[in-house]
N, C-alpha and C positions, 0 to 999 in steps of 0.2 A: 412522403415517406422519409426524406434523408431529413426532415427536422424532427419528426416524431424519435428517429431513430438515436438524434446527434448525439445528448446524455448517454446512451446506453455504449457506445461504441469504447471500448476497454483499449484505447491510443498505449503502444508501447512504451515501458519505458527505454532510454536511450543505452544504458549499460547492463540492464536489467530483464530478463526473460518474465520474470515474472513481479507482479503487481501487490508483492505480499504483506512484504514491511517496512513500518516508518520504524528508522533507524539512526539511533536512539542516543543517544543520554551518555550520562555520565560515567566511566568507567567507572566500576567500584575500587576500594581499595583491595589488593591481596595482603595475603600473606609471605613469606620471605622465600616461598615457593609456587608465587606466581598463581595460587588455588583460593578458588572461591569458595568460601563456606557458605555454601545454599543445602545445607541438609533440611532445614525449615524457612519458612517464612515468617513466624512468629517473632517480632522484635519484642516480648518482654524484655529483655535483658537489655534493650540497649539504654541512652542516653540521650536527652534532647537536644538539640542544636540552636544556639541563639541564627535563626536564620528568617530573614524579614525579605517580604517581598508583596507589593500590595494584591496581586493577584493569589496567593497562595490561601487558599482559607482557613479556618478555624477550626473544622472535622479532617485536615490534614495537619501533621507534624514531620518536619526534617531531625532524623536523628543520628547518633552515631550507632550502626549497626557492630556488633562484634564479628568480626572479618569480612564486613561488607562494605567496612566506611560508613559515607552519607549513604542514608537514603530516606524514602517517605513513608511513615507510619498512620494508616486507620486511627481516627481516634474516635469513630462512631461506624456500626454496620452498615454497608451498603451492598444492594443488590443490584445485580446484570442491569445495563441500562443504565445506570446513574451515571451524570456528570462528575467528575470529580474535583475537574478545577476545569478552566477558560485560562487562556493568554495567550498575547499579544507575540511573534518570535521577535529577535532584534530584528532581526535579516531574514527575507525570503528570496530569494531570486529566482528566476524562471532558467532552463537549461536551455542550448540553443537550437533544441529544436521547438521548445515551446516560447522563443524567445520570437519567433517569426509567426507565430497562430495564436498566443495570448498576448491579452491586456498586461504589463507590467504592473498595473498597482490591483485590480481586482482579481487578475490572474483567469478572467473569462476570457475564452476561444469563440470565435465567428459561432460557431455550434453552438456555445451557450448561451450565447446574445440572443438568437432567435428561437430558443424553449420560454416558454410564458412562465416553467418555473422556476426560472433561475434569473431570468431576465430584470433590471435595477433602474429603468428605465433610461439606458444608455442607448447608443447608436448600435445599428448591427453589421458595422464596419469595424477595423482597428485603421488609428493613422498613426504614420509613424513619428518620431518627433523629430522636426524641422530641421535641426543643429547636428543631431549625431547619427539621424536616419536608421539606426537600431533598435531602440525600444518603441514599443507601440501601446497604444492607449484605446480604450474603446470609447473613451469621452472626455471634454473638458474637464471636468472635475475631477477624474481618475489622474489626468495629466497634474492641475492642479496640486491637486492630495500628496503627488509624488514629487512635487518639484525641488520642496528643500532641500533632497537628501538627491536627486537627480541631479539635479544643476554640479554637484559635484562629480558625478558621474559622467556626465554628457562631456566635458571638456576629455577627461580622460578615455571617453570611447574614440571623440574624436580625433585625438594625436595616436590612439593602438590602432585605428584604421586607416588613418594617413601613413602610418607606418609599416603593418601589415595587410594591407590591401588584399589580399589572396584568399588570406586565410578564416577571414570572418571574425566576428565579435569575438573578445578574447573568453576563455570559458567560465563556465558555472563556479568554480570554484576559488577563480580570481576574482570575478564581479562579486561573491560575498563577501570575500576577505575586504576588499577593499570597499565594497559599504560598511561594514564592523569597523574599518578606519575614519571614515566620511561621518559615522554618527559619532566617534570617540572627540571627535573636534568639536561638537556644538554638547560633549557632554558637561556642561558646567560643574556639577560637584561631586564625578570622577566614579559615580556609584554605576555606571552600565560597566564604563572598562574594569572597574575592579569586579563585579560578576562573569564577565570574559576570563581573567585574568583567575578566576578561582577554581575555574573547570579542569579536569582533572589532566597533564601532559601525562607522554610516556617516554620524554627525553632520553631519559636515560636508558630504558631498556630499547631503545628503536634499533633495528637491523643496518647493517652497514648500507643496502639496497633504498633502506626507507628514510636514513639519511643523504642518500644521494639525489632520492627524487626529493624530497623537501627543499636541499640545497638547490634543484633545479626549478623547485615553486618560487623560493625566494628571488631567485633573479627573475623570472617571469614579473614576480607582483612589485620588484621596485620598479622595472622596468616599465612598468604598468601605473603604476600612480605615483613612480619620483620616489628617488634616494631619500631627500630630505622629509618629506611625508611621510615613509615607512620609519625612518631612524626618530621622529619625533614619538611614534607608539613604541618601537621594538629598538631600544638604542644599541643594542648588539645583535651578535651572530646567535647565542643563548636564546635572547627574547623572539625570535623569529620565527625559531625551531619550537621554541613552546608555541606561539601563536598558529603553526600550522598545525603541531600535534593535537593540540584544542579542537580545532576544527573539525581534521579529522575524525577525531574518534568520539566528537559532541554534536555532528552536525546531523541533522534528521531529513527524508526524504517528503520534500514536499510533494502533497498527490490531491488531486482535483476529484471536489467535492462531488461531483458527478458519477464518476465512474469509477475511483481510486488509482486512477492512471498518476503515474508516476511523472511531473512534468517541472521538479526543480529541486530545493534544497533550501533547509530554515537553518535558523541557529536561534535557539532559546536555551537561557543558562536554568530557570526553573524546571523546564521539564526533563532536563541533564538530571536533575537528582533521581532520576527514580533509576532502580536496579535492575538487573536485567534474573527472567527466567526461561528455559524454553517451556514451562507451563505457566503462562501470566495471568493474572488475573485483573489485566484492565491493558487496554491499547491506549496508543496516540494518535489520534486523527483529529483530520481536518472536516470537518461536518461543515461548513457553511464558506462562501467566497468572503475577501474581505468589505467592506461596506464602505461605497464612495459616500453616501450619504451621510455618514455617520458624522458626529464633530470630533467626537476621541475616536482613537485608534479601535479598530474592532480585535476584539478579542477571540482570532477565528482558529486557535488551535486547541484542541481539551483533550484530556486524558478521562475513559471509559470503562467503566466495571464492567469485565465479560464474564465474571465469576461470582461468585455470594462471597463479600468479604468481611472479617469479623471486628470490631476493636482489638488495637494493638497488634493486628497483623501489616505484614509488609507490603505496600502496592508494588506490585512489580512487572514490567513491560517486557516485551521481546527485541532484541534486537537484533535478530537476522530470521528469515525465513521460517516459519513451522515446517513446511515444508520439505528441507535440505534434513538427508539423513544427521544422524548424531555427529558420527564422522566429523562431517561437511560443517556442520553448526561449530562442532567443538575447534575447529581450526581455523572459521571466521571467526572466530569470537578468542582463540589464541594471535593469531596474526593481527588484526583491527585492534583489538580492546583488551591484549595484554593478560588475558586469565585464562585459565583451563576450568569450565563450566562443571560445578557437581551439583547441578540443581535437581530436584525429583525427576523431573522426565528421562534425563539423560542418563541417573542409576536406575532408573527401573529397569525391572528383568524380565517384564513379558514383552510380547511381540511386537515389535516396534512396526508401527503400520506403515512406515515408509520403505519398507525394504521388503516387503510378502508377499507370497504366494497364494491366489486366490485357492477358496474349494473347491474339488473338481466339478463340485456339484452347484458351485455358485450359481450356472445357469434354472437352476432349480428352485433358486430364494435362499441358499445357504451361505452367512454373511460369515463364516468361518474364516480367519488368516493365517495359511502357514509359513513357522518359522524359515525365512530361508536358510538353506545348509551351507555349511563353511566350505569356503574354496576347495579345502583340502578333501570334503567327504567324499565315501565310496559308495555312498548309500544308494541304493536304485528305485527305489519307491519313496514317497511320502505321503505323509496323514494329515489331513484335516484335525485338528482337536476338537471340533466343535458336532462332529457328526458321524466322525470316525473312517470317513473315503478315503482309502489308498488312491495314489496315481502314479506308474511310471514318473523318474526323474532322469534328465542327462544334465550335464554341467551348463549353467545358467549362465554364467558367468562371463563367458567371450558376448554374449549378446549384449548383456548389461553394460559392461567397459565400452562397448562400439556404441550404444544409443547414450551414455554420457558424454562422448566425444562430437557424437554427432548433433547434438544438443547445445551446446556450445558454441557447433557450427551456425547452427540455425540461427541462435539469439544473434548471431556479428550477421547475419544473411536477411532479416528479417526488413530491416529498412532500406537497402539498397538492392535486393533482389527477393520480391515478395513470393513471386514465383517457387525457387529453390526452395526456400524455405518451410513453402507448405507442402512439397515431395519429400523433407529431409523429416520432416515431423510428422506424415504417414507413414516412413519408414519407420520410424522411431516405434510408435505405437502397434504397428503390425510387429516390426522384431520382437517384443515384447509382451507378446499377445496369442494371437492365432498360430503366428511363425515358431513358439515354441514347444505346439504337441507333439509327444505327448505328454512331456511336463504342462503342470499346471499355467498358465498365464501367471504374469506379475498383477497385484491386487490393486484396483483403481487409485491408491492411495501413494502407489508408490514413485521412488525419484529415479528417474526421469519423467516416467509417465505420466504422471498426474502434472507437473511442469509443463512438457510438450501438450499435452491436450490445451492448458490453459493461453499459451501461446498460439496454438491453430486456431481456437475458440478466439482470440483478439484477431486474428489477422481475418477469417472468414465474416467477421461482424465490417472492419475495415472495409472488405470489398462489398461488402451486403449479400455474400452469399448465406441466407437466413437460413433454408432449409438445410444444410449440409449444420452450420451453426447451432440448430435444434439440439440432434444428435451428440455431438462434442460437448456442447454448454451439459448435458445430462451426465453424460459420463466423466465429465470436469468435478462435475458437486458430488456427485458421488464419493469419486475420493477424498473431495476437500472436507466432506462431514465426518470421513475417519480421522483426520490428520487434526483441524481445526477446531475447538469449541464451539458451541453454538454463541453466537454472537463474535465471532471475529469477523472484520471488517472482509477478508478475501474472500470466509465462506459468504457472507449475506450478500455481495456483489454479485458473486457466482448465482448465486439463488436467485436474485434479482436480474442476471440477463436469463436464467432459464424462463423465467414467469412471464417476461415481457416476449420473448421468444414464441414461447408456446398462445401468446394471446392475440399477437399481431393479427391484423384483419388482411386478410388475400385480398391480392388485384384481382380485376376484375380483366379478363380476356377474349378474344372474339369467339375462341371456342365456348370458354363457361361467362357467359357476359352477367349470370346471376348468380356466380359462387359467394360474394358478401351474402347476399340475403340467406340460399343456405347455409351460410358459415354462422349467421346471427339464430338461424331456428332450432339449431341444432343446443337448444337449451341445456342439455345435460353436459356438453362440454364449456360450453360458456361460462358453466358454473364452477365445473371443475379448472378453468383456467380463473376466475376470479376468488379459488382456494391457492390456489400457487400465488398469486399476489398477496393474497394475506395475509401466508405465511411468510412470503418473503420481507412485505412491511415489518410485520415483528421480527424479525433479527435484523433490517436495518436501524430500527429503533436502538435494539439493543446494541448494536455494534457502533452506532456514532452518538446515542445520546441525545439531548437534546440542544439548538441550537437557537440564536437569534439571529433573524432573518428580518430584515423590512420591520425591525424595532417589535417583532413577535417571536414567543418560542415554539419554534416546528422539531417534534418530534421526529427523530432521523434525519434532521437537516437540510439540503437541499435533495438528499435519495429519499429522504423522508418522504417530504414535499412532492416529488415527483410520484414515488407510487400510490400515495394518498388520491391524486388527481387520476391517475388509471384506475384504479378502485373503483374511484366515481364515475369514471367515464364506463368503464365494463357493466355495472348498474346502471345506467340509462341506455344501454344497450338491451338487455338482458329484462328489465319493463318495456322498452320497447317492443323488443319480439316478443312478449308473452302475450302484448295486445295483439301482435300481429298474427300468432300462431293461434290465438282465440279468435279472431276473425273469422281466421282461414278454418276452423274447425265449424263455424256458425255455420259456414256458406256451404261447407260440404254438405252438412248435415240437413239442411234444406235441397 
């Protein structure tokens, strides 16, 4: 059970409640008030950009957008599902908690070593390496593969452990900087650091806060890989602050091909150009692990159509949360990346499904949202628009402020008290819920709610409480299919732990010692749990594209791969018991 299981299991991210977005790219340009012009997406009007890069293809174009800066233009239609491009990031690194449970160069965990679909024919151990005893490798050649760019690492892990003994490997965000330094050295004709060096700072507009923790990254990372090291890339105080601003606001969340867990941080200056919307019409992900086998570098990162895109429109990614109210989005995306977002989603004026009020009548099949009413209302009923149900209202409002607070709690409570955590997230979703009649419930889609469900649904898969998991994983997609397009990567994961959920095969117990064999004859559901897989196959198609794997292209990548092989395996079930329940029908009938 625990290997059948290991892929599906949605492992926390470390800063991160939820498993939403790779986050992203390059700031665009503003204007001289800080505002991004995303009325359209349409770049007729812009200008091309002499911009070279051997992965970027020939049906893409970097342009100068008018109030957007760079960014990347359609130069032929593509539809959901399409590849857009592949590449290679400079730097990936593992975070330190995935820095103790993965392979450093494949980025496989003990769990995915031993899935037959993910598996590269490595060991289903990790060892660590001998000299700095932090990084670990799941094989010779994964070691190998990684050693050029290691070996400068490994001396510097070993003098920050000799010297911080206490406190553990130095963090995710110093180990990239200082591989982006380690490859700057063996760059012979200057063309990686000047792609670093082109990505967008925000020096000058930084917070007085956000130059003080920067100033406190830089002593960390000389401190970490030598004054003279640092001062040959960044020969001032200037260049340092650009060099962390870069990072910052260009560096993308690495997330394991498996399950979209959140388990490190890339930096790729290519996929830095593309712009940001909160309605995208193509993600960034990681579809496939990197490949020991390969002789060149694998190209295991690509950007994905979730939308029908036209020529001469603009491809554009998200770069925080679908999820997070408008709010919440418009001020990560002011504070991180320096703009105030006017992109379609965020002027729209109907009902923002992250913030509603189910119909009273929802339990009826009424998929109706009502607006929620402003702090300030006096109003004591409201209406469904969609079918016209009044329902008593009182002020929503103290419960909401108390389950985003508590919510917060949970995500810091979640890896060091798992317990708390899934008490703090049934509060959440009862305060929210049941606890508010006679006002309506908050609608499956909304924030907090739809977050904390997504967060209980990882932590009860973590323990293997499946059947409780059932439940959650349902009403998790539920709202993610209001919030998310079809084909984003959070909903079709979501979709894909409900399918595998609902199809698991039961133990077998001293009370019911023959529950598989009814569980297998029970034809009518078999089927219907090998329609939840199929559906869920096509949006991970659509949501990662297609990948190479083992020198083949697998549709949806290694989730591809993996539900492809339960497909097949649910059909040799489901012929099985057809012979078996036509047997058993022969002998009756005799």
């Amino acid at each position: 059970m625990n290997t059948v299981w290991a892929a599906l299991k949605a492992k926390r991210a470390g800063t991160s409640g939820s498993a939403a977005s790779t986050s992203p790219a390059a700031v665009p340009q503003t204007d001289e008030e800080g505002k991004r012009d995303t009325a359209s997406t349409s770049a007729s009007t812009s200008n091309a950009v002499d911009y070279c890069h051997p992965h970027l293809p020939s049906t893409l174009e970097v342009r100068q957008i008018p109030g957007r800066g760079r960014g990347v233009v359609a130069k032929e239609a593509f539809s959901p599902g399409t590849t857009l491009l592949t590449t290679t990031p400079l730097v990936s690194v593992l975070d330190q908690r995935s820095l103790r449970q993965r392979c450093s160069f494949c980025f496989r965990s003990v769990d995915d070593l031993k899935s037959p679909s993910t598996q590269e024919g490595g060991a289903t151990k990790l060892q660590q390496c001998s000299m700095c005893h932090i990084v670990q490798y799941c094989s010779a050649t994964c070691q190998r593969r990684d050693w050029s760019i290691h070996k400068k690492e490994c001396k510097d892990l070993q003098n920050s452990a000799a010297s911080k003994a206490r406190d553990g490997p130095p963090d995710v965000v110093l180990r990239a900087l200082s591989r982006l330094l380690y490859l700057r050295e063996s760059d012979k004709d200057g063309l990686m650091w000047e792609a670093v060096e082109s990505l967008e700072s925000h020096r000058t507009r930084l917070s007085d806060k956000e130059r003080e923790d920067f100033f406190r990254l830089s002593v960390s990372f000389a401190s970490y890989i030598g004054q003279e090291r640092l001062k040959e890339a960044c020969p001032n105080a200037v260049a340092v602050l650009d060099l962390c601003s870069r990072f910052t606001s260009n560096s993308f969340s690495l997330t394991s091909p498996a399950d979209l867990s959140n388990i490190g941080v890339s930096v790729s200056p290519l996929t830095a150009l593309f712009n940001h919307s909160c309605r995208p019409n193509a993600v960034i992900v990681f579809p496939a692990f990197p490949s020991s086998s390969s002789t060149s570098p694998s190209r295991y990162m690509s950007v994905v159509a979730i939308r029908p895109i036209e020529p001469g429109e603009e491809v554009v990614t998200s770069y925080v949360d679908l999820a997070l109210t408008k709010e919440m989005r418009r001020k990560e995306l002011r504070e991180r990346y320096k703009f105030d977002c006017a992109c379609e989603e965020c002027r729209s004026e109907g009902v923002d499904p992250r913030q509603p009020l189910s119909c009273p009548k929802a339990v009826n099949g009424c998929k109706g949202l009502i607006a929620l009413p402003e702090r300030s209302t006096t109003a004591s009923t409201v209406t469904c628009p969609a079918c016209g149900t009044s329902a008593p209202y009182k002020d929503v409002y103290p419960a909401l402020d108390a389950a985003k607070l508590a919510y917060e709690d949970a995500e810091r409570a979640q890896h060091e008290d798992e317990r708390t955590a899934v008490i703090q997230l049934q509060h959440i979703i009862d305060s929210l819920t049941t606890s508010l009649a006679p006002s309506p419930p908050f609608a499956p889609s909304a924030y907090p709610l739809l977050s904390a469900r997504q967060l209980l649904l990882a932590l009860h898969l973590d323990a293997h409480r499946f059947d409780q998991a059932i439940d959650t994983a349902a009403a998790a997609l539920a709202g993610a299919d209001l919030v998310y397009p079809f084909g984003h990567p959070v909903r079709a994961v979501l979709r894909t732990t409900h399918a595998r959920l609902k199809t698991v095969v039961p133990e077998c117990t001293a009370e019911e010692p023959d529950i598989q064999l009814k569980w297998w004859l029970d034809l009518e559901a078999r089927q219907k749990g090998r329609d939840l897989l199929v559906a869920a196959h096509e949006e991970v198609v659509t949501a990662f594209g297609t990948a190479r794997i083992g020198g083949s292209s697998v549709p949806g990548g290694e989730m591809g791969r993996m539900m492809t092989e339960l497909i097949e395996d649910q059909d040799r079930g489901i012929r099985f018991s057809s012979i078996v329940a036509e047997n058993k029908r022969r002998v009756d009938g005799e």
